[in-house]
C-alpha positions in Angstrom: -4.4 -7.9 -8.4 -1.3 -7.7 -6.4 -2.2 -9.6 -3.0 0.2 -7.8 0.4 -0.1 -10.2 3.3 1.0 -7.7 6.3 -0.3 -9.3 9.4 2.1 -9.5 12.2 4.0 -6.6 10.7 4.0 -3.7 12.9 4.3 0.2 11.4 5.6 1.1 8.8 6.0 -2.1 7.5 3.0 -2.6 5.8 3.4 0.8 4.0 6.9 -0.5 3.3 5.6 -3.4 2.0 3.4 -1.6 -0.2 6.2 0.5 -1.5 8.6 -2.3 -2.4 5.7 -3.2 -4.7 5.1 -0.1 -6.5 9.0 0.0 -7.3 8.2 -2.5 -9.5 5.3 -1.5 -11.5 5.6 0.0 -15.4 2.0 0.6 -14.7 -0.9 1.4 -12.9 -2.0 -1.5 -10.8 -4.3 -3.0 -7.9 -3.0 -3.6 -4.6 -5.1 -5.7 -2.2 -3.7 -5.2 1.5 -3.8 -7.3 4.8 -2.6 -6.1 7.5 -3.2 -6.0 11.9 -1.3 -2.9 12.5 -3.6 -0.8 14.0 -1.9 2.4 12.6 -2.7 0.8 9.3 -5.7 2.5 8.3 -4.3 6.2 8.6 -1.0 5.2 7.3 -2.6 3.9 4.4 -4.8 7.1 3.6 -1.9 9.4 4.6 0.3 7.5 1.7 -2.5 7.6 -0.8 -2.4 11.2 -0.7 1.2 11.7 -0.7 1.5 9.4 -4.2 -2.2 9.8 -5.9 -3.0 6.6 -5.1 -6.7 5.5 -4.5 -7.5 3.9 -1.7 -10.7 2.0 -3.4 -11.7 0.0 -0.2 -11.0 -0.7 3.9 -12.9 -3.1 5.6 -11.8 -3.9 9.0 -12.4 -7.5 10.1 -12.6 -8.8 13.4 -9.1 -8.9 13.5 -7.4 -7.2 10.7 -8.0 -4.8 7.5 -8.3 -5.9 4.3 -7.3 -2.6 1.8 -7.9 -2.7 -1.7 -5.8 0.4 -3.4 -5.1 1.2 -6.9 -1.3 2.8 -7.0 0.8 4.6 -9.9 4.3 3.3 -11.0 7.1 4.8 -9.7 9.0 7.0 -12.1 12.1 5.9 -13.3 14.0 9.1 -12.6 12.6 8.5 -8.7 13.7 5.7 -8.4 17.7 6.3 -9.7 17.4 9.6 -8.2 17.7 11.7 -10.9 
């Protein structure tokens, strides 16, 4: 599991975050997301649909959410552009 420690970061850097990640996957992995921004939880949905991702768990804590998602390498010709 691939642990993203976004507390104190405002939107859309936890979803930026999240995407710096996936650029580096040649496969399907577990994400497992911290974050205070209280956009957070929509964002997070919102981007699951958009890339087939599966947003497997949101908890929110007393003071933060804690996201567990399971996301789908980028493909190469996305990320060249071609």
């Amino acid at each position: 599991m691939i642990v993203i420690n976004a507390i104190g970061k405002s939107c859309p850097m936890p979803i930026v975050e999240i995407a710096r990640e996936r650029m580096k996957l040649s496969e399907m992995a577990t994400f497992q997301v911290f974050a205070d921004d209280s956009a957070f939880p929509n964002d997070i949905r919102a981007v699951c649909a958009q890339t087939g991702s599966d947003l497997v768990q949101m908890i929110r804590k007393e003071d933060h959410y804690e996201a567990v998602v399971t996301v789908h390498p980028v493909k190469k010709a996305l990320r060249f552009g071609m």
